[in-house]
PDB file of N, CA, C and O in Angstrom:
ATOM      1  N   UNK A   1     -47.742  24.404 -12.199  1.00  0.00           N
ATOM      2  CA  UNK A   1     -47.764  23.021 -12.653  1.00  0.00           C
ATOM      3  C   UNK A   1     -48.082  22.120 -11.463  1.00  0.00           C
ATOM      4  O   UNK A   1     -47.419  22.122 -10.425  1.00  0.00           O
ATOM      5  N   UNK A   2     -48.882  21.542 -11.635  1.00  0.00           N
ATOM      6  CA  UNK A   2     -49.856  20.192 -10.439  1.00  0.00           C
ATOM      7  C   UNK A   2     -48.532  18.937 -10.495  1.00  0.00           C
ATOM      8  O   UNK A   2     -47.842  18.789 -11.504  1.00  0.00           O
ATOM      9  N   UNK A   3     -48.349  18.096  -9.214  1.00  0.00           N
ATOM     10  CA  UNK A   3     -47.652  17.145  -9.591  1.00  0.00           C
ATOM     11  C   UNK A   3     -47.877  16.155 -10.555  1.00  0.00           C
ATOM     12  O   UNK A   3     -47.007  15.647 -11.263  1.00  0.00           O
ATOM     13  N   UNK A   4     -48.999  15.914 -10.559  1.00  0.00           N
ATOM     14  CA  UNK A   4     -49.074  14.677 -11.686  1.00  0.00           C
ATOM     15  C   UNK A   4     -48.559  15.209 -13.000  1.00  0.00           C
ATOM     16  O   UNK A   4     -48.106  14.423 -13.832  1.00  0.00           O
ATOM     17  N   UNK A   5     -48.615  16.694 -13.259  1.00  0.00           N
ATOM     18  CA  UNK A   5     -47.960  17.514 -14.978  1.00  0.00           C
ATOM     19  C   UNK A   5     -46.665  17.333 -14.416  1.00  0.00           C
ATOM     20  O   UNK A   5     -45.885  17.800 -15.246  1.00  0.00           O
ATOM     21  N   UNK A   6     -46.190  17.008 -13.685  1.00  0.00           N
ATOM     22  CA  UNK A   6     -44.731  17.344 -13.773  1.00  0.00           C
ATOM     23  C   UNK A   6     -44.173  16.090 -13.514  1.00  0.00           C
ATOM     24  O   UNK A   6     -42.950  16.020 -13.639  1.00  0.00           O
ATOM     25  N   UNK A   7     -44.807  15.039 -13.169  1.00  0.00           N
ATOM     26  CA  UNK A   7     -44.627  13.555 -13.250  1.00  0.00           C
ATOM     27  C   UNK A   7     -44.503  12.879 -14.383  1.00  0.00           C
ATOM     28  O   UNK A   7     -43.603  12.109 -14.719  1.00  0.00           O
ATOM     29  N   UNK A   8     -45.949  13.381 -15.249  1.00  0.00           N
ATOM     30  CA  UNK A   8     -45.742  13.244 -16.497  1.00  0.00           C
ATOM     31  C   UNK A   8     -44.765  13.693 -17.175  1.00  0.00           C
ATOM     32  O   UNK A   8     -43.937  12.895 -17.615  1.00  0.00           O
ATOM     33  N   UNK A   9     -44.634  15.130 -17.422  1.00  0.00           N
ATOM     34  CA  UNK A   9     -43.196  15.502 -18.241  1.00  0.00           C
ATOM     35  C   UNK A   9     -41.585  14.948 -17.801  1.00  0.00           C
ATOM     36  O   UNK A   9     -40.615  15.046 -18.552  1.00  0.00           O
ATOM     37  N   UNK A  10     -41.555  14.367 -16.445  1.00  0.00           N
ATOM     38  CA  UNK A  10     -40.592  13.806 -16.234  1.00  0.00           C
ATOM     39  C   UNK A  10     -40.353  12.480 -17.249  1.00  0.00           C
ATOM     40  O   UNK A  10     -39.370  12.235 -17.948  1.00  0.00           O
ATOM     41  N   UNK A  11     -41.537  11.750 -17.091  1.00  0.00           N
ATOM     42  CA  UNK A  11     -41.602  10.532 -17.391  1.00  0.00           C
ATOM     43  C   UNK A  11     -41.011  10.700 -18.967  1.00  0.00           C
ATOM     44  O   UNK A  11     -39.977  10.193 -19.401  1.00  0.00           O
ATOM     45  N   UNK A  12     -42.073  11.652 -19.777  1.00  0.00           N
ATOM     46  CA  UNK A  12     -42.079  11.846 -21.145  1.00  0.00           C
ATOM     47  C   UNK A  12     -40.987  11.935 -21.296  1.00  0.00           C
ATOM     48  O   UNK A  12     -40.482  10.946 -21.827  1.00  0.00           O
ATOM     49  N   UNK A  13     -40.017  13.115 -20.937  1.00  0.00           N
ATOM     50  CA  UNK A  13     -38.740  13.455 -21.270  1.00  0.00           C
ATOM     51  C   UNK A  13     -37.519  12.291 -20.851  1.00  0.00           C
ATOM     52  O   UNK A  13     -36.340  12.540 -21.102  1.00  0.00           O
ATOM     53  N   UNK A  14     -37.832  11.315 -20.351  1.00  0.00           N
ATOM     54  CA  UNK A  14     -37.012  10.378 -20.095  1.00  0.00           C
ATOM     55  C   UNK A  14     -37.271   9.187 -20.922  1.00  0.00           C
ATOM     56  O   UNK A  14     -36.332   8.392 -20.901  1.00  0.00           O
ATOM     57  N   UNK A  15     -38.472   8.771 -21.784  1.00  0.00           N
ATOM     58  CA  UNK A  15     -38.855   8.451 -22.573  1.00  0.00           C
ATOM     59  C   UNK A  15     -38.638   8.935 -23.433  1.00  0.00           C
ATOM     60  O   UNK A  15     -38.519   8.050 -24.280  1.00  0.00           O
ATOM     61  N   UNK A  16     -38.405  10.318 -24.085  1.00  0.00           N
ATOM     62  CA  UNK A  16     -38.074  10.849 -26.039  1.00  0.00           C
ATOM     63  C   UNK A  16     -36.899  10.924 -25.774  1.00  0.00           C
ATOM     64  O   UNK A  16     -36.241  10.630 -26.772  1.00  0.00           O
ATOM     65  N   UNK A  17     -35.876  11.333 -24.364  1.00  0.00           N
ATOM     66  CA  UNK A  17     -34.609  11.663 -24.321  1.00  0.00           C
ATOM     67  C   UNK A  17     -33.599  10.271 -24.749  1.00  0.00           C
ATOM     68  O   UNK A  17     -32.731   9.998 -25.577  1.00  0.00           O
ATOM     69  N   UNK A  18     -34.212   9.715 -23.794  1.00  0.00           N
ATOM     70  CA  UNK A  18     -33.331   7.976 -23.539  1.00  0.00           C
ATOM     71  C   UNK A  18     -34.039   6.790 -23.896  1.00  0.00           C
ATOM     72  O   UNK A  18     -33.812   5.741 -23.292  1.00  0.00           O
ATOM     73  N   UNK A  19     -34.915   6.856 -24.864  1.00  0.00           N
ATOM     74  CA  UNK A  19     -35.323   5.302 -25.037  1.00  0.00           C
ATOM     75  C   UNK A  19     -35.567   4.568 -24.239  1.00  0.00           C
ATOM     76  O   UNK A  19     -35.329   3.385 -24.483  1.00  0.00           O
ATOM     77  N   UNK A  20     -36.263   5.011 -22.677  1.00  0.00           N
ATOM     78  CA  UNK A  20     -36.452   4.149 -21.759  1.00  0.00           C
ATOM     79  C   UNK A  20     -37.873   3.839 -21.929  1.00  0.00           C
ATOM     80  O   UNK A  20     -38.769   4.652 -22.158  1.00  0.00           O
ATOM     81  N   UNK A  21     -38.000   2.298 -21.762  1.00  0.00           N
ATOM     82  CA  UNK A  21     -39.491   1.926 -21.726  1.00  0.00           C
ATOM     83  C   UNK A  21     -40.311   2.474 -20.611  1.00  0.00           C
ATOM     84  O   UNK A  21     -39.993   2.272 -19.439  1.00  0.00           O
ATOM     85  N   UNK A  22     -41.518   3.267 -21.003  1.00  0.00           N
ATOM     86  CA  UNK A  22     -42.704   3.530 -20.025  1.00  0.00           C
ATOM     87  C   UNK A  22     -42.710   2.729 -19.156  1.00  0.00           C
ATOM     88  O   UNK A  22     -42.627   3.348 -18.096  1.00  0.00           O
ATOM     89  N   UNK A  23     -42.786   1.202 -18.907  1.00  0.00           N
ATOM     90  CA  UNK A  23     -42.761   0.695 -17.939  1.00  0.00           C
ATOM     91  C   UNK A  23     -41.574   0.899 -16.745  1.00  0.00           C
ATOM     92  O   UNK A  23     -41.773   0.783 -15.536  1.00  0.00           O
ATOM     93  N   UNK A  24     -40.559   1.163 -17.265  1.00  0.00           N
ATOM     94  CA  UNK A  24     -39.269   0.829 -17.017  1.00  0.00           C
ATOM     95  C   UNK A  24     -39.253   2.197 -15.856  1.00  0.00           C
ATOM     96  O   UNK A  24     -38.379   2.260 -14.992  1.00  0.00           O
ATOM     97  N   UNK A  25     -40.199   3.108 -15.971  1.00  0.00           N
ATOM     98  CA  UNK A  25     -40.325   4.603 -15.105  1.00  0.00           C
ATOM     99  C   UNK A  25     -41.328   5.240 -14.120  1.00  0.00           C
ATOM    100  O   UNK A  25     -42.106   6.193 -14.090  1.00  0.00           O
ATOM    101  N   UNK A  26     -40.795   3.932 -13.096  1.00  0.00           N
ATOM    102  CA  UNK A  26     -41.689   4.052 -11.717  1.00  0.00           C
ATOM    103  C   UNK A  26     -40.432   4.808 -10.998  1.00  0.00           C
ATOM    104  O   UNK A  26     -39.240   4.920 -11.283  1.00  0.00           O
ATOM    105  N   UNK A  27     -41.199   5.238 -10.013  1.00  0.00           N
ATOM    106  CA  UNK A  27     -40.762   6.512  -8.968  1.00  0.00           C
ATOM    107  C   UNK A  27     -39.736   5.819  -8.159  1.00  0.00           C
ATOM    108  O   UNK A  27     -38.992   6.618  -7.589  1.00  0.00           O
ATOM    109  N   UNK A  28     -39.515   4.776  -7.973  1.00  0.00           N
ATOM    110  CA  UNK A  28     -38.691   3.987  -7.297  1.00  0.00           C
ATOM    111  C   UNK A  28     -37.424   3.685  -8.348  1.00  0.00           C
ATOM    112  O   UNK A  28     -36.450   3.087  -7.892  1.00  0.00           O
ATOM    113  N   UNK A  29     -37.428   4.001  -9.427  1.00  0.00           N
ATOM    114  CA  UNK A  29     -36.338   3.630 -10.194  1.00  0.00           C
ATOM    115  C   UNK A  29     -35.009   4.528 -10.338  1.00  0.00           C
ATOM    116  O   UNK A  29     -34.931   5.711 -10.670  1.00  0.00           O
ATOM    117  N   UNK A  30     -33.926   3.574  -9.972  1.00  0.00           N
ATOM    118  CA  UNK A  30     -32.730   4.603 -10.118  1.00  0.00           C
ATOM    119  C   UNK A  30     -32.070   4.919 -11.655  1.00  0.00           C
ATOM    120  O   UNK A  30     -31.554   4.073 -12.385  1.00  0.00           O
ATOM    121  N   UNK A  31     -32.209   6.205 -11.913  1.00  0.00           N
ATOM    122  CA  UNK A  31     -31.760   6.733 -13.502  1.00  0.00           C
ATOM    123  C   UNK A  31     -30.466   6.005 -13.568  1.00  0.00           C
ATOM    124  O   UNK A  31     -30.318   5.454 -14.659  1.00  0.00           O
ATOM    125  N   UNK A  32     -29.491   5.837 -12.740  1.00  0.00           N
ATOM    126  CA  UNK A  32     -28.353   5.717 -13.306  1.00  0.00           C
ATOM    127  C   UNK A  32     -27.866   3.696 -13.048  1.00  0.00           C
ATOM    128  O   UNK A  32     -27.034   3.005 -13.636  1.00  0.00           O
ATOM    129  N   UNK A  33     -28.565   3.458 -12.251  1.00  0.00           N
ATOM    130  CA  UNK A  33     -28.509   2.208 -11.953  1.00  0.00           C
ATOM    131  C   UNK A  33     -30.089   1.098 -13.053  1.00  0.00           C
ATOM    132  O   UNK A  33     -29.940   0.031 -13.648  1.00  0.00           O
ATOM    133  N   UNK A  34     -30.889   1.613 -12.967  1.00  0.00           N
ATOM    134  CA  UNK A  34     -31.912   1.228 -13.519  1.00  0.00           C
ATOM    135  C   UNK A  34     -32.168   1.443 -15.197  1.00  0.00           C
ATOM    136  O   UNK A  34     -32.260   0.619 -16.107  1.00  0.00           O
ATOM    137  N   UNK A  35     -32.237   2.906 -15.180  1.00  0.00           N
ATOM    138  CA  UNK A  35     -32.507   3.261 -16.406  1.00  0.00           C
ATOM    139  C   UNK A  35     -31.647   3.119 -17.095  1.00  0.00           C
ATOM    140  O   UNK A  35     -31.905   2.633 -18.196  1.00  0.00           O
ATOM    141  N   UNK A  36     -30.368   3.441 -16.804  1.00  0.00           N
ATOM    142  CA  UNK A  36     -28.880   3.168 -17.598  1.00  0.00           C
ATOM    143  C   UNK A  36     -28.345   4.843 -18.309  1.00  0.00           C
ATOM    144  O   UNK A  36     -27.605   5.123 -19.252  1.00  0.00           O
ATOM    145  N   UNK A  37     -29.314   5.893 -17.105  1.00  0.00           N
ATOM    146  CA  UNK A  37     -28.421   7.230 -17.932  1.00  0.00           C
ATOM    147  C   UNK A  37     -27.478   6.782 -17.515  1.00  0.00           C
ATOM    148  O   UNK A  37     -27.303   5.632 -17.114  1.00  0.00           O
ATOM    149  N   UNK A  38     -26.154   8.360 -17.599  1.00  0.00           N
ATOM    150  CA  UNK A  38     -24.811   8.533 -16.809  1.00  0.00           C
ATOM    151  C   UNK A  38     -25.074   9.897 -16.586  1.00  0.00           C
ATOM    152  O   UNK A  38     -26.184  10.337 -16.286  1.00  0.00           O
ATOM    153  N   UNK A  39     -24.072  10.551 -16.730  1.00  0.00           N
ATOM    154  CA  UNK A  39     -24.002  12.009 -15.851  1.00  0.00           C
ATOM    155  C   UNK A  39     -23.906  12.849 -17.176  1.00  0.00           C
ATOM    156  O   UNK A  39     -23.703  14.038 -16.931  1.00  0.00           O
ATOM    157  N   UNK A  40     -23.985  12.594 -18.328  1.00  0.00           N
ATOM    158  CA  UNK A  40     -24.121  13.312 -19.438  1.00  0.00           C
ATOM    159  C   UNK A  40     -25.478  13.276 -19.628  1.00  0.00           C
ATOM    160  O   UNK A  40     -25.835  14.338 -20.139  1.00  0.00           O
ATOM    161  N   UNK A  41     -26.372  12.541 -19.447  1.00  0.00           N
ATOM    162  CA  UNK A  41     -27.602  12.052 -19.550  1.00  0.00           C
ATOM    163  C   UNK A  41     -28.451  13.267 -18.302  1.00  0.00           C
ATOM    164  O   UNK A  41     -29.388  14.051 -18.445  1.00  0.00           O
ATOM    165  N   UNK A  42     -27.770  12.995 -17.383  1.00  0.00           N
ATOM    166  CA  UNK A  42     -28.672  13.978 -16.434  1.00  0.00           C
ATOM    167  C   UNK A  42     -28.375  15.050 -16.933  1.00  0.00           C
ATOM    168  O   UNK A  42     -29.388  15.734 -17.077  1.00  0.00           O
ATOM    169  N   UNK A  43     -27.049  15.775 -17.434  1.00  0.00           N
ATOM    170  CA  UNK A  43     -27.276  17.061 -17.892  1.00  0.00           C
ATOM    171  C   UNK A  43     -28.157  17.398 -18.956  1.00  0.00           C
ATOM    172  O   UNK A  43     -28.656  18.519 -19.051  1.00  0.00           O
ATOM    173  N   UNK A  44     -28.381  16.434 -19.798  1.00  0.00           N
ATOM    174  CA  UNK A  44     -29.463  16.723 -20.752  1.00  0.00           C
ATOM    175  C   UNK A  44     -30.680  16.830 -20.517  1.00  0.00           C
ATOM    176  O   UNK A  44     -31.533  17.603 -20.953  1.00  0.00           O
ATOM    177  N   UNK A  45     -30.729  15.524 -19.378  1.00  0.00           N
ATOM    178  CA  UNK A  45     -32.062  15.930 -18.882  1.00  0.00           C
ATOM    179  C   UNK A  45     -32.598  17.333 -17.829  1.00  0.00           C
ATOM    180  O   UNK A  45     -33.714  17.851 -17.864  1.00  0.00           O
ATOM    181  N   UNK A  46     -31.292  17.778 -16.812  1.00  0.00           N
ATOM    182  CA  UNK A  46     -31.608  19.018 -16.842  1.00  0.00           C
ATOM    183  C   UNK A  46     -31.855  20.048 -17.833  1.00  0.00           C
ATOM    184  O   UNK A  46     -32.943  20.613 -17.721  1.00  0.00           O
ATOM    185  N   UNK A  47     -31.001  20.470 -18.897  1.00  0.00           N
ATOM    186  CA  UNK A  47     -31.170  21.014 -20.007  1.00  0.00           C
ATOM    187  C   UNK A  47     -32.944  21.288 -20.149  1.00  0.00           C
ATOM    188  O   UNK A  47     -33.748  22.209 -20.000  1.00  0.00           O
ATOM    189  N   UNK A  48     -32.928  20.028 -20.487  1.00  0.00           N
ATOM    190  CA  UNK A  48     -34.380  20.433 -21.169  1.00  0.00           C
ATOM    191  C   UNK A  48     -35.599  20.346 -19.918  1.00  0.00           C
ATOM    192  O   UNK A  48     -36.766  20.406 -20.306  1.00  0.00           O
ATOM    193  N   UNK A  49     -35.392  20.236 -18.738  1.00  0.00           N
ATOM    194  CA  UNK A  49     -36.190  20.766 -18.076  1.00  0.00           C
ATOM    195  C   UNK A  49     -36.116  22.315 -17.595  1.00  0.00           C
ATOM    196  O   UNK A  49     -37.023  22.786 -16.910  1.00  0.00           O
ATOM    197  N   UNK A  50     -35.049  23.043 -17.968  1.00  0.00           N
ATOM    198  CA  UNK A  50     -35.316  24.279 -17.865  1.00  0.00           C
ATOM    199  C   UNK A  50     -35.854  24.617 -18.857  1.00  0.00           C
ATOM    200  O   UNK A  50     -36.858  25.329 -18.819  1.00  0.00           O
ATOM    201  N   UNK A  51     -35.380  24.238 -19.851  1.00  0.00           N
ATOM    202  CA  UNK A  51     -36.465  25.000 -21.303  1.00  0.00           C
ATOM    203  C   UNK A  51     -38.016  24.429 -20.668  1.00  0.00           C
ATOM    204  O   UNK A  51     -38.838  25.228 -21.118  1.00  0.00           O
ATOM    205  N   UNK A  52     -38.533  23.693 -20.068  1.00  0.00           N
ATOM    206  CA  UNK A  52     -39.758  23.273 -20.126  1.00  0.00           C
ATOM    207  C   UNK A  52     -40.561  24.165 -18.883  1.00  0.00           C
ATOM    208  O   UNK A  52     -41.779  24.337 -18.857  1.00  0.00           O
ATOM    209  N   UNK A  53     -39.613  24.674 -17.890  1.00  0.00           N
ATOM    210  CA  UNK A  53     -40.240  25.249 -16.632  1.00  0.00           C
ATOM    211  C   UNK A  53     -40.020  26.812 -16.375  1.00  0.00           C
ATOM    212  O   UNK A  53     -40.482  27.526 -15.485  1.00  0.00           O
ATOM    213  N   UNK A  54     -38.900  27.208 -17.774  1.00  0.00           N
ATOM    214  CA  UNK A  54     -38.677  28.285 -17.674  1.00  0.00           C
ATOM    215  C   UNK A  54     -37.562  28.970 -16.628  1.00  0.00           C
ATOM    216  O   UNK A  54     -36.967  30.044 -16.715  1.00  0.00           O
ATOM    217  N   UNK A  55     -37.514  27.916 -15.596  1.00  0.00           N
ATOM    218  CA  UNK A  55     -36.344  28.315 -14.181  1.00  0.00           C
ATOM    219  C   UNK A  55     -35.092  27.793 -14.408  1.00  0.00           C
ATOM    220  O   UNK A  55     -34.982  26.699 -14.960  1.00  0.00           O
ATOM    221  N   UNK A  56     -33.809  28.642 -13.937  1.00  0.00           N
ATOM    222  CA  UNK A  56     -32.548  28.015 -13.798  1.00  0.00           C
ATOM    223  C   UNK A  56     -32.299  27.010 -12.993  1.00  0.00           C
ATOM    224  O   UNK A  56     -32.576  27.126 -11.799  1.00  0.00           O
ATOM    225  N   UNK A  57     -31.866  26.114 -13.376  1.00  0.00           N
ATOM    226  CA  UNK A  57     -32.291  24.743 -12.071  1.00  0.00           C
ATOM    227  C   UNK A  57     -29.966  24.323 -11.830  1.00  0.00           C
ATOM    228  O   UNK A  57     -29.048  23.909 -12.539  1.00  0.00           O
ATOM    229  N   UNK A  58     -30.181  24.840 -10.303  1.00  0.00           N
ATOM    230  CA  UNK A  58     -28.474  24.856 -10.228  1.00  0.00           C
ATOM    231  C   UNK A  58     -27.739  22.985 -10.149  1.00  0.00           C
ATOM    232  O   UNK A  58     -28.101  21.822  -9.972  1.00  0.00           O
ATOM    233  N   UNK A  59     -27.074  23.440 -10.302  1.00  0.00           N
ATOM    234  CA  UNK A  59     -26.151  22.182 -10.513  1.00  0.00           C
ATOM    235  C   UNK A  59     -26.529  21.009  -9.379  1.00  0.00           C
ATOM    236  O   UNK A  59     -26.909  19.846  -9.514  1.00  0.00           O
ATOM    237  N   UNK A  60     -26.260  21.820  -8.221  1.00  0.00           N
ATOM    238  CA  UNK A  60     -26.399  21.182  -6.604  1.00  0.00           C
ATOM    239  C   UNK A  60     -27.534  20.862  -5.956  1.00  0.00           C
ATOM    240  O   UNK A  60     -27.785  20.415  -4.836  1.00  0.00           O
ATOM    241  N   UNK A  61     -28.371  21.289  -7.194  1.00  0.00           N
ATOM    242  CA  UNK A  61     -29.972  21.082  -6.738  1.00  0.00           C
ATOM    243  C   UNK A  61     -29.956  19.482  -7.031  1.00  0.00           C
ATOM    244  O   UNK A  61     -30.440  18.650  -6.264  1.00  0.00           O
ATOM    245  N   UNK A  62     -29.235  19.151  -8.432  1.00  0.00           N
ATOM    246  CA  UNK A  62     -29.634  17.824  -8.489  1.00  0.00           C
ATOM    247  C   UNK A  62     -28.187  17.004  -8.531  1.00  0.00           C
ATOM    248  O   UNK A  62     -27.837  16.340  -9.507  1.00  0.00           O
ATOM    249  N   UNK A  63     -27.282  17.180  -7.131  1.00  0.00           N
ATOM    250  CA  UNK A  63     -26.662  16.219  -7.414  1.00  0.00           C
ATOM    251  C   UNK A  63     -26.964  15.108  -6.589  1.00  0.00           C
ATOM    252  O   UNK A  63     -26.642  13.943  -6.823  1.00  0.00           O
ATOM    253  N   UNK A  64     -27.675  15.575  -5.492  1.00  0.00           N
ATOM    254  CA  UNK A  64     -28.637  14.184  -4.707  1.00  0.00           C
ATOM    255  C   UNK A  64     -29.473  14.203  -4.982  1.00  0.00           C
ATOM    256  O   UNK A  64     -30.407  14.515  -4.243  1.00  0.00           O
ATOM    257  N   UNK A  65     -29.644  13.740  -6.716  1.00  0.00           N
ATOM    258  CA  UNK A  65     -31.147  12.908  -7.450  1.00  0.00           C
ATOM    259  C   UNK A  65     -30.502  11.720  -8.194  1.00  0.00           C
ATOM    260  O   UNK A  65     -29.450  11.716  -8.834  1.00  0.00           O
ATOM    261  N   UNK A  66     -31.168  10.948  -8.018  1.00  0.00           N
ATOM    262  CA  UNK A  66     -30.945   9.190  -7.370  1.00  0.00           C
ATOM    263  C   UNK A  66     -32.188   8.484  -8.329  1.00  0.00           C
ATOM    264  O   UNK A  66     -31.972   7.509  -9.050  1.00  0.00           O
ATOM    265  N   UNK A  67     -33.386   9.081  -8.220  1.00  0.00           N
ATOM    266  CA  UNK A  67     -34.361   8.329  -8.589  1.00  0.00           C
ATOM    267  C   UNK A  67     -35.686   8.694  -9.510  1.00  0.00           C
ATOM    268  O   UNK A  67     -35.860   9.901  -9.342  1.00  0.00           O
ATOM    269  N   UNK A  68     -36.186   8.442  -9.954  1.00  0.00           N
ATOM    270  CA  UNK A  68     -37.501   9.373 -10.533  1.00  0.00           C
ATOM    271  C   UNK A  68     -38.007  10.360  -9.654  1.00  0.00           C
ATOM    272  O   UNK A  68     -38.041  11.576  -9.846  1.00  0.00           O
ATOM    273  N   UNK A  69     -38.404   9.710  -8.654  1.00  0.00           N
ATOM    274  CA  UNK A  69     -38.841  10.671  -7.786  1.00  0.00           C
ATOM    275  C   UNK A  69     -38.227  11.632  -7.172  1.00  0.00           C
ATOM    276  O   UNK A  69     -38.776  12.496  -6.489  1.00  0.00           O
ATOM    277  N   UNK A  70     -36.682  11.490  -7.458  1.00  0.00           N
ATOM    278  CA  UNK A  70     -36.317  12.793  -6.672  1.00  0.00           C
ATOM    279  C   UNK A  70     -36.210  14.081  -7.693  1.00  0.00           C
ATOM    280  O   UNK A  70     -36.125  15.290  -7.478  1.00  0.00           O
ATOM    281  N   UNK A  71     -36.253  13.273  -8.931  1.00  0.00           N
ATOM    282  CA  UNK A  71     -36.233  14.459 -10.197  1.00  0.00           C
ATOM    283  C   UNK A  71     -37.454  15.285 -10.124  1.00  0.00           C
ATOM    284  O   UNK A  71     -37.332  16.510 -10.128  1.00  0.00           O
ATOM    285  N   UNK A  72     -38.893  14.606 -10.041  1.00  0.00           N
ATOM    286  CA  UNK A  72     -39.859  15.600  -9.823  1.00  0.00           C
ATOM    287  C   UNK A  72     -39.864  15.992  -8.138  1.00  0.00           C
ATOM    288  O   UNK A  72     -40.469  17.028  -7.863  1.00  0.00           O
ATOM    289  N   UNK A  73     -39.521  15.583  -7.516  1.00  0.00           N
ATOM    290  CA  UNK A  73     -39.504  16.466  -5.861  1.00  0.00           C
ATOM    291  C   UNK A  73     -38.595  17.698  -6.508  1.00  0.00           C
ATOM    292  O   UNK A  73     -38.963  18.856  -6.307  1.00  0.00           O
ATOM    293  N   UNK A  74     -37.612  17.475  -7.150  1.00  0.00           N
ATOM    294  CA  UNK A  74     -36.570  18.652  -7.383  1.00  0.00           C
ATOM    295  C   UNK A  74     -37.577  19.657  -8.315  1.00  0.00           C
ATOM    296  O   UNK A  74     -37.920  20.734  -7.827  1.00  0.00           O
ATOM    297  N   UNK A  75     -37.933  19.357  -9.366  1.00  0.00           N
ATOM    298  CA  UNK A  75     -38.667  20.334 -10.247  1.00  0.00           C
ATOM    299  C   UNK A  75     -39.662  20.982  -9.590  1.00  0.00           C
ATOM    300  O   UNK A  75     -39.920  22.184  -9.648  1.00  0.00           O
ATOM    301  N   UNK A  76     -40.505  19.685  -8.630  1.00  0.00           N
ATOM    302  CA  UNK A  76     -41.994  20.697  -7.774  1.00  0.00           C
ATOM    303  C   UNK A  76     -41.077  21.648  -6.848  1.00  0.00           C
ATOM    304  O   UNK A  76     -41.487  22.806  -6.776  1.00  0.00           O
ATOM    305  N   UNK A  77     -39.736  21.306  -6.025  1.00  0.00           N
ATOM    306  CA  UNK A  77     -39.236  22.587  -5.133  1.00  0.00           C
ATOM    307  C   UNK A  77     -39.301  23.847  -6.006  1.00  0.00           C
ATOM    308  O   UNK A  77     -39.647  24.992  -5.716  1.00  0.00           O
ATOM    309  N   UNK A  78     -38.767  23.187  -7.430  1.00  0.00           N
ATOM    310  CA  UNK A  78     -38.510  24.212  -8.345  1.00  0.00           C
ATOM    311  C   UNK A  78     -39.363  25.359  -8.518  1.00  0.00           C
ATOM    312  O   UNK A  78     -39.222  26.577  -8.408  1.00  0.00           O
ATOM    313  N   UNK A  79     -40.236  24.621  -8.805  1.00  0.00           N
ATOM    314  CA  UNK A  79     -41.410  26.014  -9.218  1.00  0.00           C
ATOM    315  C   UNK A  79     -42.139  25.739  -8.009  1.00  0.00           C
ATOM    316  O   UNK A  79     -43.220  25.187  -8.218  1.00  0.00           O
ATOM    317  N   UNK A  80     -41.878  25.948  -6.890  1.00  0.00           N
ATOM    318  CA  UNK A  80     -42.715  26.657  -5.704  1.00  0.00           C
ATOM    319  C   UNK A  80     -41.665  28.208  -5.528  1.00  0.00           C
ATOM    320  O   UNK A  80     -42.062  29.290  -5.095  1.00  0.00           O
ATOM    321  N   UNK A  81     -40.420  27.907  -5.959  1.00  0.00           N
ATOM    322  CA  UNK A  81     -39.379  28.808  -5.799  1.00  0.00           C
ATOM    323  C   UNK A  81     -39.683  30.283  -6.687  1.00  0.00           C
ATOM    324  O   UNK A  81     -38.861  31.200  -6.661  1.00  0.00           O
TER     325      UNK A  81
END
């Protein structure tokens, strides 16, 4: 998966998951301050990025993810792994 596919599916899945406006999901934005997940929200959104990448993605991988962008830095480590 190229970054921009995995930018996109970030975006998407934060868009069908949470009702966040497309605009609202620049790389600079904080999920929990910005977007308005919580920590039930990130587990879902992990959830379904393993169904989407196929990899076990551990707990500690994303507990310093903060922002859009650190969700896809985490997924691209992911599948280089």
């Amino acid at each position: 998966m190229q970054y921009q596919e995995i930018e996109n599916e970030v975006k998407k899945l934060i868009i069908e998951l949470f009702d966040v406006p497309a605009q609202d999901i620049v790389a600079t934005a904080r999920l929990y301050e910005d977007l308005g997940l919580d920590s039930i929200d990130a587990v879902d959104m992990i959830v379904h990025l393993q169904k989407k990448t196929g990899k076990k993605i551990k707990p500690e991988e994303f507990k310093a993810v903060r922002t859009v962008q650190d969700v896809i830095d985490a997924v691209q480590r992911l599948l280089e792994n």
